[in-house]
C-alpha beads as a LAMMPS data file, in Angstrom:
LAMMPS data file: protein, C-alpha beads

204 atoms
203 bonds

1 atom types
1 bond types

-500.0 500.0 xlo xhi
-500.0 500.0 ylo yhi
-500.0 500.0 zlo zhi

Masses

1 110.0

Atoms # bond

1 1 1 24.668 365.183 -374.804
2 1 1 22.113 367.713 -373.847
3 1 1 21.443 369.887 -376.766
4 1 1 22.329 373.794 -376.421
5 1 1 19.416 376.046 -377.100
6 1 1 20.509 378.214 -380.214
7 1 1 21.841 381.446 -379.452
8 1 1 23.018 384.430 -382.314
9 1 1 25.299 387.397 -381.243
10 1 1 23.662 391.089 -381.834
11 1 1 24.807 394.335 -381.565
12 1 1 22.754 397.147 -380.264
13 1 1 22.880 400.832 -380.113
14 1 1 20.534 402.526 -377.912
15 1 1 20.998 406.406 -378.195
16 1 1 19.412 409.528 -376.697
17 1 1 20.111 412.884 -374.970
18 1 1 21.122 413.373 -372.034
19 1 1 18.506 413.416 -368.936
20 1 1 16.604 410.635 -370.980
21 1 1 17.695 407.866 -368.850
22 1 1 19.946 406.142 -371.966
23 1 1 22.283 404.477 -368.965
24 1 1 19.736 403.555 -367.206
25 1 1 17.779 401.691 -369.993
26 1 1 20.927 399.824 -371.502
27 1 1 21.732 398.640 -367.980
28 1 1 18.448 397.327 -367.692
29 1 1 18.440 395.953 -370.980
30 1 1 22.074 394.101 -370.328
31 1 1 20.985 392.844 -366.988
32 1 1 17.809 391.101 -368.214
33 1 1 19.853 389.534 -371.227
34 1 1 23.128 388.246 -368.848
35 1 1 19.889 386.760 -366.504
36 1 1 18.833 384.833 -369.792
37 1 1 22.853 383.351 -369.965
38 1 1 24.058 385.716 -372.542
39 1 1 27.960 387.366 -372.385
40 1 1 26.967 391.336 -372.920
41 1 1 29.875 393.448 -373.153
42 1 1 28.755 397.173 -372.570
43 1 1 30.238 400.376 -374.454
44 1 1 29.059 403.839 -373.294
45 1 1 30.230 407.190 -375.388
46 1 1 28.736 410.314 -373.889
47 1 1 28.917 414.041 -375.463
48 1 1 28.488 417.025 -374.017
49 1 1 28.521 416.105 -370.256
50 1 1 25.187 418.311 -369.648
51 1 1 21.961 417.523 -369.758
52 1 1 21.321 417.669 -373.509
53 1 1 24.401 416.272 -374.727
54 1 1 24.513 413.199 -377.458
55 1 1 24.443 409.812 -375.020
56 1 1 24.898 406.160 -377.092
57 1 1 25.062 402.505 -375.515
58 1 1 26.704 400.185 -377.218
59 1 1 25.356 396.505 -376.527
60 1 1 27.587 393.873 -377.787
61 1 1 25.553 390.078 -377.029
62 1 1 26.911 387.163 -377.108
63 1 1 26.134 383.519 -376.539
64 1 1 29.580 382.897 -375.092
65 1 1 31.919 385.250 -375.427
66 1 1 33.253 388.711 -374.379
67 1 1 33.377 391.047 -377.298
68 1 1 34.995 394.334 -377.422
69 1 1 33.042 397.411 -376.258
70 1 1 32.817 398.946 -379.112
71 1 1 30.208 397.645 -382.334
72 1 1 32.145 398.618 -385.522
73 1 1 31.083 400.953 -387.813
74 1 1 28.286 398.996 -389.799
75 1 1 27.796 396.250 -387.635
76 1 1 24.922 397.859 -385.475
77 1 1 21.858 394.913 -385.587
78 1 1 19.498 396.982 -383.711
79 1 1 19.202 400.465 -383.315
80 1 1 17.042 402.153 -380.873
81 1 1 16.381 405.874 -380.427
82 1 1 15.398 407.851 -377.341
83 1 1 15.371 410.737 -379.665
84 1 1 14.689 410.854 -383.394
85 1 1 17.905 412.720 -384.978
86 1 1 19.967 410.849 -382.204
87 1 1 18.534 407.341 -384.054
88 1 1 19.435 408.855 -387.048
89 1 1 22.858 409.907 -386.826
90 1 1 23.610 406.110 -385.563
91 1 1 22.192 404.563 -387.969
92 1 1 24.281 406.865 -390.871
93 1 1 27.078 405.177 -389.341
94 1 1 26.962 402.105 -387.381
95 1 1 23.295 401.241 -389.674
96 1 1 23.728 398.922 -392.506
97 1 1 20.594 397.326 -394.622
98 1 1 19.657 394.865 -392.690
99 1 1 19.585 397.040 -389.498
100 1 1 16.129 397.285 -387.168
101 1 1 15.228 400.427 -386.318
102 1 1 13.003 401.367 -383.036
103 1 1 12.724 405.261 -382.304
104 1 1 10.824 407.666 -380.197
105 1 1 9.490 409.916 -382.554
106 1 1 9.591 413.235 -380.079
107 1 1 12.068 416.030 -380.875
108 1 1 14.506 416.757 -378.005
109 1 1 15.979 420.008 -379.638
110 1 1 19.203 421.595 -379.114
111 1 1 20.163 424.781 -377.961
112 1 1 21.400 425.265 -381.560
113 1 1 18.022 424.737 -382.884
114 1 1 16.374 426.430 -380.383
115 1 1 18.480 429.997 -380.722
116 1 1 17.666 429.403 -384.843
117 1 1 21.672 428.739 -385.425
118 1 1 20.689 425.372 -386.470
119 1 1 18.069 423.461 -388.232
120 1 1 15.946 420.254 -386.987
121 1 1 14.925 418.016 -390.246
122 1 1 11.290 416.947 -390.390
123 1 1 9.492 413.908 -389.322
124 1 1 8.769 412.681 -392.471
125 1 1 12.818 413.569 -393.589
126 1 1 13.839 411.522 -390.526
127 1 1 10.861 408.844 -391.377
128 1 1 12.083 408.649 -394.989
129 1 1 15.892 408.150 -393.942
130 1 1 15.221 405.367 -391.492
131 1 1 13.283 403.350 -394.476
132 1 1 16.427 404.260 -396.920
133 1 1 19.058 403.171 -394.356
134 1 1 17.667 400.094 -392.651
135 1 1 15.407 396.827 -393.162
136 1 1 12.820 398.225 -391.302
137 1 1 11.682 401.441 -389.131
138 1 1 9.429 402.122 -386.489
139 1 1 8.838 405.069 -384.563
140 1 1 6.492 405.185 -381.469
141 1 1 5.347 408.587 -379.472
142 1 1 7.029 406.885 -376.156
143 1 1 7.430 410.749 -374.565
144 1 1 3.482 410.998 -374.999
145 1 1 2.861 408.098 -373.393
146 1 1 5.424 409.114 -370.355
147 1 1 4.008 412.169 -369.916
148 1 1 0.377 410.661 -369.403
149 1 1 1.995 409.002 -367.018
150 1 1 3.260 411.944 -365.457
151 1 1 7.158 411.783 -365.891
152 1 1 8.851 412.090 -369.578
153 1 1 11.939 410.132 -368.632
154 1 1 9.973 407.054 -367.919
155 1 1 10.278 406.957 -372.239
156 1 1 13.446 404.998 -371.406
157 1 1 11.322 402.349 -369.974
158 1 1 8.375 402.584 -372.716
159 1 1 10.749 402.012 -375.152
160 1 1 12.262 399.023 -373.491
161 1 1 8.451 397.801 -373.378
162 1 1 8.519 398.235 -377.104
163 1 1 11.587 396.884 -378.130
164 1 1 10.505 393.804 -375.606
165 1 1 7.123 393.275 -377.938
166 1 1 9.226 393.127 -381.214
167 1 1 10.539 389.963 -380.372
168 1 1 14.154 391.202 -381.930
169 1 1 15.402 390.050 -378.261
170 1 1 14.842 387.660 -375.843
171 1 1 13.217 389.844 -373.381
172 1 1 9.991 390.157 -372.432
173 1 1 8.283 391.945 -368.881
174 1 1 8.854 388.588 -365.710
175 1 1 12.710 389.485 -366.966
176 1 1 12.118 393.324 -366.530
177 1 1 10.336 392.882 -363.376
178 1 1 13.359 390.593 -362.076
179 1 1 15.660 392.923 -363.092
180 1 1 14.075 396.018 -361.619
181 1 1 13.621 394.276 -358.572
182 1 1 16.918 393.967 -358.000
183 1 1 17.087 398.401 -357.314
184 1 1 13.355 399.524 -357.340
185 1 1 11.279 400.099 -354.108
186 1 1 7.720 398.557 -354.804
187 1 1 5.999 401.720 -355.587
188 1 1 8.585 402.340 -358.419
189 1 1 8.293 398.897 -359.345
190 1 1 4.898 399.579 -360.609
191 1 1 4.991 402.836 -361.847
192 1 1 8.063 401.007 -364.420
193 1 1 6.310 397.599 -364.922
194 1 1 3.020 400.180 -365.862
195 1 1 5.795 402.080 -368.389
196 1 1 6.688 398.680 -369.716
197 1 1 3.433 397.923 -370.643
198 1 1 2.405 400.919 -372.381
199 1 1 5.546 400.291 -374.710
200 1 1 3.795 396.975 -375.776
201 1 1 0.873 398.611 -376.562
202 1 1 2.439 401.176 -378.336
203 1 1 3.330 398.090 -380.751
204 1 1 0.190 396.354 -381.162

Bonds

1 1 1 2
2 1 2 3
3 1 3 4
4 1 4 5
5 1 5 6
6 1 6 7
7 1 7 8
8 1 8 9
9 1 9 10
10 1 10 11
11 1 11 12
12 1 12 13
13 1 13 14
14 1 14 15
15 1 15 16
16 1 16 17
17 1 17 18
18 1 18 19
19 1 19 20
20 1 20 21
21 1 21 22
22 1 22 23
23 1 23 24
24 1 24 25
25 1 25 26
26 1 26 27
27 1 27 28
28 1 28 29
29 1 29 30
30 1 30 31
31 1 31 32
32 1 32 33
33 1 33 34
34 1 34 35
35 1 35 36
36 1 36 37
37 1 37 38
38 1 38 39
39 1 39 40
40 1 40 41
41 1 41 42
42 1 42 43
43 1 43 44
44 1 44 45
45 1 45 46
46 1 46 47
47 1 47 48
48 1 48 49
49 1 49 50
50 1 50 51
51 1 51 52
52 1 52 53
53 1 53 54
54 1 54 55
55 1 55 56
56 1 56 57
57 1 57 58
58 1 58 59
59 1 59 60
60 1 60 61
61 1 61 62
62 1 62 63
63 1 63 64
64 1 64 65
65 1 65 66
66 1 66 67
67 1 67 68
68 1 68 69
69 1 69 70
70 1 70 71
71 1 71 72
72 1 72 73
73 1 73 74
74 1 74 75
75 1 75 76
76 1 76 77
77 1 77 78
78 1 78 79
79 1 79 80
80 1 80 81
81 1 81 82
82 1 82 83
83 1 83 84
84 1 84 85
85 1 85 86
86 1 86 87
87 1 87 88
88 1 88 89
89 1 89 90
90 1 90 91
91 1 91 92
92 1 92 93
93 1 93 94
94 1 94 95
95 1 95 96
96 1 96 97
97 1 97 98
98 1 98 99
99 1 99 100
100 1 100 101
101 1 101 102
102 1 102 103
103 1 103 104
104 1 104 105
105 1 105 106
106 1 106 107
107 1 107 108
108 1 108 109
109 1 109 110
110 1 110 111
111 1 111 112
112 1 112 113
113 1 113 114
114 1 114 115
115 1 115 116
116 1 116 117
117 1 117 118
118 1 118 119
119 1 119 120
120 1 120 121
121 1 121 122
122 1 122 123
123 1 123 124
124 1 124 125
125 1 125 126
126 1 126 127
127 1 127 128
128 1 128 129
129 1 129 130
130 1 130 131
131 1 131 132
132 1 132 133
133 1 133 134
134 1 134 135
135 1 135 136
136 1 136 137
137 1 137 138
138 1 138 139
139 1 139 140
140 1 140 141
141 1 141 142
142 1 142 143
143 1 143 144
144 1 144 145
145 1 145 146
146 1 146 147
147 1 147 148
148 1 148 149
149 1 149 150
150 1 150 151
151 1 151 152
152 1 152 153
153 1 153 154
154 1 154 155
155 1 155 156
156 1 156 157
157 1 157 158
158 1 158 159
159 1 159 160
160 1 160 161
161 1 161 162
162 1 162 163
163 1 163 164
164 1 164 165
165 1 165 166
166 1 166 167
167 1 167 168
168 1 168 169
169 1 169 170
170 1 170 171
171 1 171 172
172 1 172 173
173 1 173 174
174 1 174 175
175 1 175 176
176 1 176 177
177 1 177 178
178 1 178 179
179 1 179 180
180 1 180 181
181 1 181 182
182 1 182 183
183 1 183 184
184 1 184 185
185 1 185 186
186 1 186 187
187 1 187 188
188 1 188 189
189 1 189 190
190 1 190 191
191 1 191 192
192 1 192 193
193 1 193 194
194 1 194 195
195 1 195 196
196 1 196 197
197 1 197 198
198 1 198 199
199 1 199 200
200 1 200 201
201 1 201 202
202 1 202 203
203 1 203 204
């Protein structure tokens, strides 16, 4: 009998704002996983409908099974962050200490914050709670990079790029390219596949 390559389940949270392209990414992400024969069930929880509002993919993967939509509270594997605080709050719940953190590290503020109703913690609070709540943290300026590129929301696909590099998932950029195929004229093809690769390098 041919022997089965060696699959493990993860769950994964990928969380933003709204406008950042969250959908967008986890779809991506799903479709290049389900091309490499995993089961991905998909959860989506959305905010405030606007632009702004809090935005969280739930990824549930599987070698051969559908799971419920929904990762339980402390059960999150991976967690990765459009936005910093967004990271943050998903890891306080869904984090548990052997979670992998991956977060842009620019500041999407609220209107809250931005009127002076509310307060937006530090980098180095948000820094310092990632490395209390998880195994490991990284944060990456994937807005920076997007905007040298000339559009911010192309983070989505920067981060992607990153997460891709860690090796935490099977992924890497002939599955993105496949993927993107699938929905992207050529010249958005490139501009992506160039947004891909500046998340790698982000993590070298």
């Amino acid at each position: 009998m041919k022997k089965r390559m060696q699959k493990t389940e993860k769950n994964v949270i990928l969380t933003g704002v709204g406008g950042q392209g969250n959908v967008l990414a986890s779809r991506a992400l799903a479709g290049m996983l389900v091309d490499a024969g995993y089961v991905v069930t998909i959860g989506e929880t959305f905010g405030m409908s606007q632009r702004g509002g809090s935005v969280m993919s739930h990824l549930r993967i599987s070698p051969d099974e559908v799971k419920s939509p929904q990762i339980p509270k402390g059960r999150a594997d991976i967690v990765i962050g459009l936005e910093p605080v967004e990271a943050l709050r998903v890891l306080a719940v869904y984090g548990n200490p052997s979670t992998v953190v991956l977060s842009n590290n620019r500041p999407v503020y609220p209107i809250g914050v931005i009127t002076g109703e509310l307060s937006y913690p530090s980098m180095e609070v948000i820094r310092a709670e990632f490395q209390r709540l998880s195994a490991s943290s990284r944060m990456i300026d994937a807005t920076g990079a997007a905007l040298e590129m000339g559009n911010p929301v192309l983070s989505n696909v920067i981060m992607i790029g990153a997460l891709a590099q860690t090796g935490l998932l099977p992924i890497d950029r002939k599955m993105f390219e496949k993927e993107m195929n699938k929905t992207l004229s050529a010249d958005k093809l490139a501009v992506n596949l160039k947004a891909f690769d500046a998340g790698v390098a982000l993590m070298k």
